[in-house]
N, C-alpha and C positions, 0 to 999 in steps of 0.2 A: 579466540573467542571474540563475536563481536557484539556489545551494547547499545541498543537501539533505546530515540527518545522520540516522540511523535510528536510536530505541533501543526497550529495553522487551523484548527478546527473552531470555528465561531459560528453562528445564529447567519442564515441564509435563507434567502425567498428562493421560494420555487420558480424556476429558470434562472437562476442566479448561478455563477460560477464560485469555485474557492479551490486555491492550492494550497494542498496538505503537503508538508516537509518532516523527514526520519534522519536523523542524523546518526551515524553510527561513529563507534568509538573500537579502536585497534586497529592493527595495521595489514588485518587479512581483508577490509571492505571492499576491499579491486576486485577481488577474487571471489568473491559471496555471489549467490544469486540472492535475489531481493524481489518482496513481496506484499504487497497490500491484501488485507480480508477488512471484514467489516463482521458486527453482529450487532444485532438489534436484540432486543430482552426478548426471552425463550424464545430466541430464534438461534437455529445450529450459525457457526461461523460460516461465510461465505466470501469465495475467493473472486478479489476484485481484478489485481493486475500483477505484473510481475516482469521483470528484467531475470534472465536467465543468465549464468555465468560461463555458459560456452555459445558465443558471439556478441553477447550483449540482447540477444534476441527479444522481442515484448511480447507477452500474452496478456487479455482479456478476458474477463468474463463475460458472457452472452449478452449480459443486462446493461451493460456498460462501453460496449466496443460502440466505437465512434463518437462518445461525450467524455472518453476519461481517456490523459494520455499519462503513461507513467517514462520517467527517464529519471536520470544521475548526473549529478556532478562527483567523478570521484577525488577530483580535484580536496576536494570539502568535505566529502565522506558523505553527503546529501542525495538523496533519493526523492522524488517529488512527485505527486499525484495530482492533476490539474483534471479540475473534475465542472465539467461546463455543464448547461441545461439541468441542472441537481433537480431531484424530482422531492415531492413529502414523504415519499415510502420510502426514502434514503435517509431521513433521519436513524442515525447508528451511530457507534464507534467506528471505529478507520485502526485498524492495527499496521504496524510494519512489523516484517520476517525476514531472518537471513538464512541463508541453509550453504553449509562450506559447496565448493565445485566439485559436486562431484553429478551422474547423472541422476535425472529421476525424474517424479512426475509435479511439474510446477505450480501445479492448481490445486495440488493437493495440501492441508496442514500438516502431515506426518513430517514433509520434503523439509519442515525448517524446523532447527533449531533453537532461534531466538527470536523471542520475540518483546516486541516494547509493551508500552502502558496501555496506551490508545490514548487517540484525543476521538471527542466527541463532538460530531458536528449535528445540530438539529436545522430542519430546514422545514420553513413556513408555508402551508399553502397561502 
């Protein structure tokens, strides 16, 4: 099993940059795929990024690819979301996910298991 905690989410101007950090806890995290979503109030969850567990591979979401890059240290158990040109329709939570190695569909929320708190980033026009 592994314990996910989200931080790094603070008050940002639009075109501003901010990197969010998941820290995970147990000793399967090498082995996890690993996942960003976001949700904004009655809005469904929506999947931002993600590190796959067979190659380390990155996926994006449509809205996101080329201002958000996601990578790990698994040195540290840290996952990190470095999210450039933030827009005001991005004001949301940021969740992190882990989902054991096994295959499936990345982008999806069913694919994880665990999931953190969320932090909350709001961003200013």
């Amino acid at each position: 099993q592994v314990q996910l905690a989200e931080s790094g989410g603070e008050s940002v101007q639009s075109g501003g940059s901010l990197r969010l950090s998941c820290v995970g806890t147990g000793s399967t995290f090498r082995t996890f795929s690993m996942g960003w979503f976001r949700q904004a109030p009655g809005q469904e969850r929506e999947f931002v990024a993600a590190i796959y567990w067979g190659g380390d591979s990155t996926h994006y979401g449509d809205s996101v690819k080329g201002r958000y890059t996601v990578f790990r240290d698994v040195a540290k158990k840290t996952m990190y979301l470095l999210m450039n040109n933030l827009r005001s329709t991005e004001t949301t939570v940021y969740y992190c996910a882990a989902a054991p190695p096994e295959p499936g569909q990345v982008k999806t929320e069913a694919f994880y298991t665990n999931w953190g708190q969320g932090t909350q980033v709001p961003v200013s026009s």
